[in-house]
C-alpha beads as a LAMMPS data file, in Angstrom:
LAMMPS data file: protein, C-alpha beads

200 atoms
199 bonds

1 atom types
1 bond types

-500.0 500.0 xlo xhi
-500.0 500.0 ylo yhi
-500.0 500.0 zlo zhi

Masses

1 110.0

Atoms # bond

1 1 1 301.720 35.697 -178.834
2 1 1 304.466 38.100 -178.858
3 1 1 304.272 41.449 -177.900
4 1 1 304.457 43.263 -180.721
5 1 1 302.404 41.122 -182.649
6 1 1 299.357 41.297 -180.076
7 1 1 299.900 44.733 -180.221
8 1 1 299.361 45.142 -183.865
9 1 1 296.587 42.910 -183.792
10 1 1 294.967 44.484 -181.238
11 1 1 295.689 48.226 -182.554
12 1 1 293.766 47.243 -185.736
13 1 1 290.678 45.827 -183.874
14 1 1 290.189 48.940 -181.737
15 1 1 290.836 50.815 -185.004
16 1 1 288.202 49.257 -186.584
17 1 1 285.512 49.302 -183.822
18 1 1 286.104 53.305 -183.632
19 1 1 285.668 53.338 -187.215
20 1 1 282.647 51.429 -187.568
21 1 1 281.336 53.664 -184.113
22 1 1 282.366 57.163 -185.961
23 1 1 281.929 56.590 -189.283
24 1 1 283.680 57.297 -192.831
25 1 1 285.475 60.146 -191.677
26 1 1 288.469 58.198 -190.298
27 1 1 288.825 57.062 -193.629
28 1 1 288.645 60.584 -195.018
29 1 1 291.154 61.650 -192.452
30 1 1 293.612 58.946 -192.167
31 1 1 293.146 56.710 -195.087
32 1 1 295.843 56.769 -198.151
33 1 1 294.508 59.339 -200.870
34 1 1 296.506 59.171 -203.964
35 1 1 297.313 62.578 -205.493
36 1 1 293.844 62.828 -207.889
37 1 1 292.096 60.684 -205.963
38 1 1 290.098 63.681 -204.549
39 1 1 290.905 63.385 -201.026
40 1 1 292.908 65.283 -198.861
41 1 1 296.880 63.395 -198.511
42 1 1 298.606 64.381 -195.332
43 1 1 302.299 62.855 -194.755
44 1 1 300.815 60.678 -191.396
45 1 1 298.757 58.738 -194.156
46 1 1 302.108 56.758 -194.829
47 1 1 300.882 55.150 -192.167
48 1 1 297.471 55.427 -190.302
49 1 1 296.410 54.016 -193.837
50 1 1 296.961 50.734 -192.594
51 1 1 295.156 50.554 -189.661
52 1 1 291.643 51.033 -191.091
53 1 1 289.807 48.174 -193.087
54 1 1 286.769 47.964 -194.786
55 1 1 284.982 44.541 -193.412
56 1 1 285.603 42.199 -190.815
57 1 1 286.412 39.942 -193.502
58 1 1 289.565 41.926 -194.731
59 1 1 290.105 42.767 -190.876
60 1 1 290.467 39.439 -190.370
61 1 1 292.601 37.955 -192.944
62 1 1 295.125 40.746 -192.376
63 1 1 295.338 40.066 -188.505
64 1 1 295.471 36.327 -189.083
65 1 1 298.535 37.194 -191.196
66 1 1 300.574 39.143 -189.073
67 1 1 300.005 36.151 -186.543
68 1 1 301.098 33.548 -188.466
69 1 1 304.095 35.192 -190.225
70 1 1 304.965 37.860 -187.635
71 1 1 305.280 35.704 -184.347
72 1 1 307.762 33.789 -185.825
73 1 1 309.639 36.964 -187.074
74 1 1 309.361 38.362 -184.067
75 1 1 310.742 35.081 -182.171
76 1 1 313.718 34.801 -184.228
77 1 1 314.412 38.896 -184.325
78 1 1 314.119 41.333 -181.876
79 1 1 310.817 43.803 -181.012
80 1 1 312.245 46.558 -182.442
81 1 1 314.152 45.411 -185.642
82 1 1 310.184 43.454 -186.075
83 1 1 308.703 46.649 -185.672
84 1 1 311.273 48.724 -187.749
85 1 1 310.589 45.944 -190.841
86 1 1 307.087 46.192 -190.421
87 1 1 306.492 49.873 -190.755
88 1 1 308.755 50.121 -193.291
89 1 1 306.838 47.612 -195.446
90 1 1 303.899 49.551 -194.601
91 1 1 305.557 53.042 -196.091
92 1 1 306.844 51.576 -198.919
93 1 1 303.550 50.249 -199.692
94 1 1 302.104 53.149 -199.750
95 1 1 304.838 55.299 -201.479
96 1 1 304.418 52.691 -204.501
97 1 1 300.834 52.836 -204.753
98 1 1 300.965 56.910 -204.660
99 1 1 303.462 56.727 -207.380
100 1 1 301.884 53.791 -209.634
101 1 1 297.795 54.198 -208.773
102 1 1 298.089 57.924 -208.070
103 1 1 299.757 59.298 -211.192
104 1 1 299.544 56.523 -213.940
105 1 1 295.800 54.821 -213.187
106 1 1 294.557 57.800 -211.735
107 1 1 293.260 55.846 -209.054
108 1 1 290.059 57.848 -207.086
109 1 1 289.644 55.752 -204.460
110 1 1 291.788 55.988 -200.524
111 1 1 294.131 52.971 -200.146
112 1 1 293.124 50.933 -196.701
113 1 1 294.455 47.890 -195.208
114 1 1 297.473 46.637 -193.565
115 1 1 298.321 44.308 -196.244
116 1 1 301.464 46.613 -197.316
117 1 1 302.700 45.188 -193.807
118 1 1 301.483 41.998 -194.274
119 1 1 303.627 41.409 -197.850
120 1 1 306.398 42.628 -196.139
121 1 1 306.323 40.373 -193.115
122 1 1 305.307 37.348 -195.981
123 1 1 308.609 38.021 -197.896
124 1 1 310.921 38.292 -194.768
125 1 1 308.947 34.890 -193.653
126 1 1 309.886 33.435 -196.598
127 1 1 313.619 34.608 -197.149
128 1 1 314.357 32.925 -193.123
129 1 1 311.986 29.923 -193.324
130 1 1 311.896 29.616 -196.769
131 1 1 311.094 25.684 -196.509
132 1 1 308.114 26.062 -193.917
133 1 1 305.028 25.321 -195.524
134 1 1 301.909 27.385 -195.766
135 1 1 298.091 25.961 -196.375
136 1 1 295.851 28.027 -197.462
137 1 1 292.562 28.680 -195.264
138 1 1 289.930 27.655 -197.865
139 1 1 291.743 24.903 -199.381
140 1 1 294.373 23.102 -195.959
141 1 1 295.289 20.618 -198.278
142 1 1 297.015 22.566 -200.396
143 1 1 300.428 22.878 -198.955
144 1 1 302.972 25.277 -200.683
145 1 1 306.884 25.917 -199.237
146 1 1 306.704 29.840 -197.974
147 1 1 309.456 30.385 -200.800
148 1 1 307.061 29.395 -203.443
149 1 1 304.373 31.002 -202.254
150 1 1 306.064 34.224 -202.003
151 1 1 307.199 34.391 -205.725
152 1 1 303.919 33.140 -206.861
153 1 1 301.625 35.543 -204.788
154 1 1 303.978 38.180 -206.455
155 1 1 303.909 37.429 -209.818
156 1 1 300.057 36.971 -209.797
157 1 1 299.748 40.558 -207.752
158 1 1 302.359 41.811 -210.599
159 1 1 299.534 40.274 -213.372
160 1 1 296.071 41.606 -211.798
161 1 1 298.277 45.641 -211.285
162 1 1 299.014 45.842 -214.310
163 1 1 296.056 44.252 -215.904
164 1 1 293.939 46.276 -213.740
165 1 1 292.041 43.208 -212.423
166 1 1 290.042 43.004 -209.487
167 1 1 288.832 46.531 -208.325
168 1 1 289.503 48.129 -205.451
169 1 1 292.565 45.754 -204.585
170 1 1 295.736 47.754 -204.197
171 1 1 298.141 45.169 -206.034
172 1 1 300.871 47.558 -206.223
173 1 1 300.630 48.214 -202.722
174 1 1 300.964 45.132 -202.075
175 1 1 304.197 44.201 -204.453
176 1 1 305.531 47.403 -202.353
177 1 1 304.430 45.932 -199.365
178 1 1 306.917 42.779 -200.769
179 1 1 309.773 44.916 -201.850
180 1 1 309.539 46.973 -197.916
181 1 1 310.549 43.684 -196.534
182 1 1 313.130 43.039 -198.644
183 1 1 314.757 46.133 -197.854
184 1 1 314.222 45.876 -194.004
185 1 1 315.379 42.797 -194.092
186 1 1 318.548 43.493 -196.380
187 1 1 319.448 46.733 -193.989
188 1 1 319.187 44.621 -191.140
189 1 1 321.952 42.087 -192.579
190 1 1 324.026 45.028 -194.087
191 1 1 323.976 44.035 -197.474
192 1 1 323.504 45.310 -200.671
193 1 1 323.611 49.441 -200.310
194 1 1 323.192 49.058 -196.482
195 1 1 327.052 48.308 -195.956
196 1 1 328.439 45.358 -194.465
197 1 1 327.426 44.472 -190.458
198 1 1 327.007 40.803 -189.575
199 1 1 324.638 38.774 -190.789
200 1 1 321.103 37.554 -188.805

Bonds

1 1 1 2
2 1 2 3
3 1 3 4
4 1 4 5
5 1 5 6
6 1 6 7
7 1 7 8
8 1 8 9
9 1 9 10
10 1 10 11
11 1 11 12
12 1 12 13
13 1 13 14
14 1 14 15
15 1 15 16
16 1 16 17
17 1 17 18
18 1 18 19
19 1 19 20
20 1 20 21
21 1 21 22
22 1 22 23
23 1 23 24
24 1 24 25
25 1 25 26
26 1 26 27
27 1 27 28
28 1 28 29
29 1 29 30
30 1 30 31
31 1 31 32
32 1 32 33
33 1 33 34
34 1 34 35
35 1 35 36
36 1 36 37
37 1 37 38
38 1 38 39
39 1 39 40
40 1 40 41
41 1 41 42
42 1 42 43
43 1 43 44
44 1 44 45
45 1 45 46
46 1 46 47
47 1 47 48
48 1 48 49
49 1 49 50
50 1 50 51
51 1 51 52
52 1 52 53
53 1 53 54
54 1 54 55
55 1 55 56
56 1 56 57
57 1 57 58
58 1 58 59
59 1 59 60
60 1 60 61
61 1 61 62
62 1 62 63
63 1 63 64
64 1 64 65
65 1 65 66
66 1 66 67
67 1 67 68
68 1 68 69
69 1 69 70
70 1 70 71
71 1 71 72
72 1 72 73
73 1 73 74
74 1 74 75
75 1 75 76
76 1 76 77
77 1 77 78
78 1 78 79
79 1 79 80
80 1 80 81
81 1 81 82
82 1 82 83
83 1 83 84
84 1 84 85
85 1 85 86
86 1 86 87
87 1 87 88
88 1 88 89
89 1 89 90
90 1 90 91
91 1 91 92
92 1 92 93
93 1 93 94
94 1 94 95
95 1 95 96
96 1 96 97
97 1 97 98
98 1 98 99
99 1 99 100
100 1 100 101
101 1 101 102
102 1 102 103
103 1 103 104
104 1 104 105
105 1 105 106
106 1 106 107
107 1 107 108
108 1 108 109
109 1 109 110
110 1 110 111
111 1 111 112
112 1 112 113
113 1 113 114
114 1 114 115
115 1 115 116
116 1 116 117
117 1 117 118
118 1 118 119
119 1 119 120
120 1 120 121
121 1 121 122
122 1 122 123
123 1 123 124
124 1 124 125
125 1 125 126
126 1 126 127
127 1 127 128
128 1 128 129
129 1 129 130
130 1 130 131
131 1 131 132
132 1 132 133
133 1 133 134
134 1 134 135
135 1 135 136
136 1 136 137
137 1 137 138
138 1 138 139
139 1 139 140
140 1 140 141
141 1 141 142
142 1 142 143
143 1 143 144
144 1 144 145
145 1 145 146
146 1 146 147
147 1 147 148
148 1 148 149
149 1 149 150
150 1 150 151
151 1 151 152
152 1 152 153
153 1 153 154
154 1 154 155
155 1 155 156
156 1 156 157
157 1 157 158
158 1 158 159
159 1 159 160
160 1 160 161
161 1 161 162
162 1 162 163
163 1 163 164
164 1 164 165
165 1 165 166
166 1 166 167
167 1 167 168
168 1 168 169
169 1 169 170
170 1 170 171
171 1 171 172
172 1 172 173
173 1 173 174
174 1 174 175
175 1 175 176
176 1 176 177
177 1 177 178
178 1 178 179
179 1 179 180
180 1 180 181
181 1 181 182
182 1 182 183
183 1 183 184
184 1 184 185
185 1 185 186
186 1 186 187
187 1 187 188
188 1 188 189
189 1 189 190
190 1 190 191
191 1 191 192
192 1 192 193
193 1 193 194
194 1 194 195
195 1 195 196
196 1 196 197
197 1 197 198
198 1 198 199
199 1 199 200
C-alpha cells in the first residue's frame, strides 16, 4: 500500500479507537459544527472533521475507499500532489456543507467522516481511469465504468441534498467532497483559472 494511503488509513483507525476510549468530546472538539448547529466551530474543524466516524461500519467503508481509489492515485501522482488533492477535497467539503446545511437547512447536528476526501479521490479516480470498472461490495456483479459511477453517485447525492433524504448523511458534503477533486486535480494540470503548466 502506498505510503500515504496507509497513513490515512491508519490515522483514522487510531482516531477512532481514541474516540471510542475518550468519548463524545472529540466530536465536540474537533467535529464540523455548522454555524446554528449549537456547537462550538473552530477554523482546524476544516479538517480534524474528517478523521472521526461514528461506527465501524462508516469507519470502514471510508478506509476501504481511500484504498481502492487512492493507491492508484497515489501510484500514478506523486505523495504530495496525493496529499495536496486529498485535503483539499476534504476542505471544500466542509466549506460547502457550512454554507448549504449551516445557513439554509439549519442543520444541528456536527458533520463527521472522511467521505469529503473520499468524493474527491472518487472523481479524480474517475477523470484518469475513467474506463476502470468498479463493483459494488454488496452486489460484485454489478460492474459500473468509474466514469459512470461518478456522475451517477453525484446526481443521486444532488437528489437526496436537496430533497433532504436520508438523515444525518451530509450529501452536500459529499458533492463538495466531488467538486475538491475537481479543482485539485484541474490546478494540478494548470487549466481552467489555474493557468497553463503541463499536463499529468
Amino acid at each position: 500500500m502506498p505510503p500515504i494511503t496507509f497513513t490515512l488509513i491508519l490515522l483514522n483507525i487510531l482516531i477512532y479507537a481514541l474516540g471510542v476510549a475518550t468519548g463524545p468530546e472529540i466530536i465536540r472538539t474537533f467535529g464540523l459544527w455548522p454555524p446554528g448547529s449549537g456547537g462550538p466551530f473552530h477554523v482546524w474543524q476544516l479538517i480534524t472533521y474528517s478523521f472521526l466516524h461514528g461506527s465501524l461500519l462508516h469507519l470502514g467503508f471510508n478506509m476501504i475507499a481511500i484504498w481502492m481509489f487512492g493507491s492508484a492515485l497515489e501510484a500514478r501522482w506523486n505523495e504530495l500532489r496525493y496529499l495536496l488533492t486529498y485535503l483539499l477535497s476534504v476542505v471544500v467539503a466542509a466549506m460547502t456543507q457550512i454554507a448549504i446545511s449551516g445557513y439554509f437547512l439549519h442543520s444541528s447536528s456536527p458533520v463527521i467522516g472522511a467521505s469529503g476526501g473520499v468524493f474527491g479521490l472518487l472523481l479524480a479516480y474517475a477523470l484518469y481511469f475513467p474506463r476502470n470498472v468498479i463493483s459494488l461490495i454488496f452486489l460484485p456483479f454489478i460492474q459500473i465504468p468509474a466514469r459512470t459511477f461518478v456522475i451517477g453517485y453525484g446526481v443521486i447525492e444532488l437528489f437526496m441534498g436537496v430533497t433532504n433524504t436520508t438523515a444525518g448523511v451530509a450529501h452536500f458534503a459529499h458533492l463538495g467532497g466531488l467538486f475538491g477533486g475537481w479543482l485539485g486535480v484541474q490546478y494540478f494540470r494548470g487549466r481552467g483559472v489555474f493557468g497553463k503548466r503541463p499536463s499529468a
